[in-house]
C-alpha positions as CSV (number, residue, x, y, z in Angstrom):
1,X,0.0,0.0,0.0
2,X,1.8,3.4,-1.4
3,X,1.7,6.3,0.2
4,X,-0.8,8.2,-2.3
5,X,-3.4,5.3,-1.0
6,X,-4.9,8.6,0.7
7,X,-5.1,11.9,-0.8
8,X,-5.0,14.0,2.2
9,X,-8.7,14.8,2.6
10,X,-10.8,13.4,5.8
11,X,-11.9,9.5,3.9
12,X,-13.8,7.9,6.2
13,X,-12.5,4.2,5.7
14,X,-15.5,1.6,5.6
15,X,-18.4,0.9,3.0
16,X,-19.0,3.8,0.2
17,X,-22.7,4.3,1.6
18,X,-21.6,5.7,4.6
19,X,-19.8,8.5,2.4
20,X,-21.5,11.9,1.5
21,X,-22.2,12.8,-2.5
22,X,-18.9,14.6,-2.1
23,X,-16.4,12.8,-0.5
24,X,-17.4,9.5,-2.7
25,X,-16.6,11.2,-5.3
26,X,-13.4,12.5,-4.3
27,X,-12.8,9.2,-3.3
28,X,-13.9,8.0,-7.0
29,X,-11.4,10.3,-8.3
30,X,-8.5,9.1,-6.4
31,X,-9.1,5.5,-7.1
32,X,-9.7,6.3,-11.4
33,X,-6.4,8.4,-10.8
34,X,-4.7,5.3,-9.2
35,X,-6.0,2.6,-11.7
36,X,-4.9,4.6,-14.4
37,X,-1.6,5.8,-13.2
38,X,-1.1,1.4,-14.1
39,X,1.7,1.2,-11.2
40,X,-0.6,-1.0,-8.4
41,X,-0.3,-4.6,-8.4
42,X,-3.2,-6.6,-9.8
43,X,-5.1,-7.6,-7.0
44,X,-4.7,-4.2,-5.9
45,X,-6.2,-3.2,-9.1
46,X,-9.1,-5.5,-8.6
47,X,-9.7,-4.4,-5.4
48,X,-9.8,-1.0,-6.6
49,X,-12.1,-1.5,-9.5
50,X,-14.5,-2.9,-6.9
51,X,-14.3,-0.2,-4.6
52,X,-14.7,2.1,-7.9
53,X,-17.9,0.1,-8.7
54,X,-19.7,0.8,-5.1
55,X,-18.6,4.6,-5.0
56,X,-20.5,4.6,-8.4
57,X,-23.5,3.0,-7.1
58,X,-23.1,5.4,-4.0
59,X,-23.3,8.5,-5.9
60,X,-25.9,7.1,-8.5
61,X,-28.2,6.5,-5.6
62,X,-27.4,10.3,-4.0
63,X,-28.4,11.4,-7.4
64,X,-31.2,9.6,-7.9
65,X,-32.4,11.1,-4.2
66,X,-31.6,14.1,-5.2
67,X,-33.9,14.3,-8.8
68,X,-36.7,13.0,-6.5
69,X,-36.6,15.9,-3.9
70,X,-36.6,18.5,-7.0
71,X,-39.4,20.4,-8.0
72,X,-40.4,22.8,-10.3
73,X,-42.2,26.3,-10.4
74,X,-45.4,26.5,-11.9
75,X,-47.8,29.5,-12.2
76,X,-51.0,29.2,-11.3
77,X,-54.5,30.7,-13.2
78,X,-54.4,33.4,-10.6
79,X,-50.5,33.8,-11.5
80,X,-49.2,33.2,-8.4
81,X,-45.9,31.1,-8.4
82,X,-46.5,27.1,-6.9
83,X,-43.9,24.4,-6.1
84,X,-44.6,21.0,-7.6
85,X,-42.6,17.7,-7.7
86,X,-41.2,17.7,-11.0
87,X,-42.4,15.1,-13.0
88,X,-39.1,12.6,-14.9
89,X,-39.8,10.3,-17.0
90,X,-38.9,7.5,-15.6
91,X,-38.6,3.5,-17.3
92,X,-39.6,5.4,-20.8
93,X,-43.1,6.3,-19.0
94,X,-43.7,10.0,-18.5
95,X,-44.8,11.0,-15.3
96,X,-48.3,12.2,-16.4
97,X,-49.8,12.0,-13.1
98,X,-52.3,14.9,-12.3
99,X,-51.9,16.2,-8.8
């Protein structure tokens, strides 16, 4: 285990869904930067890659959270502004719900 295995911010060691949006990220970063640098030995490589794959699946799932919680501005008939979820089309269906 090199020295660059930790890039000097806070990484708090344990599973990727413990991580904030940010720091997996940051922590994505530093392992794509590592893999591609080619220098770590292969099972270090493949441990790597997995890590990769759940810091993915950590920040997919923040992002996904995140397009949930977002809603739009619409004006009413009296022309008053109102928040409403914003509707995503989601599985190829458009969110055509009335509400």
């Amino acid at each position: 285990m090199g020295p660059d295995q930790e890039t000097g911010t806070a990484a708090v060691p344990g599973e990727p869904d413990t991580l904030d949006y940010e720091a997996a990220l940051v922590e994505l970063d530093s392992v794509l930067a590592r893999l591609e640098d080619g220098q770590v030995p292969l099972e270090e490589a493949m441990g790597l890659y997995e890590r990769g794959v759940r810091l993915v699946r950590r920040c997919s799932g923040l992002l996904d959270g995140a397009e949930r919680r977002v809603t739009e501005l619409t004006s009413g008939a009296d022309g008053l502004l109102r928040e409403r979820p914003l509707m995503l089309e989601v599985d190829g269906e458009a969110g055509a719900e009335d509400g």
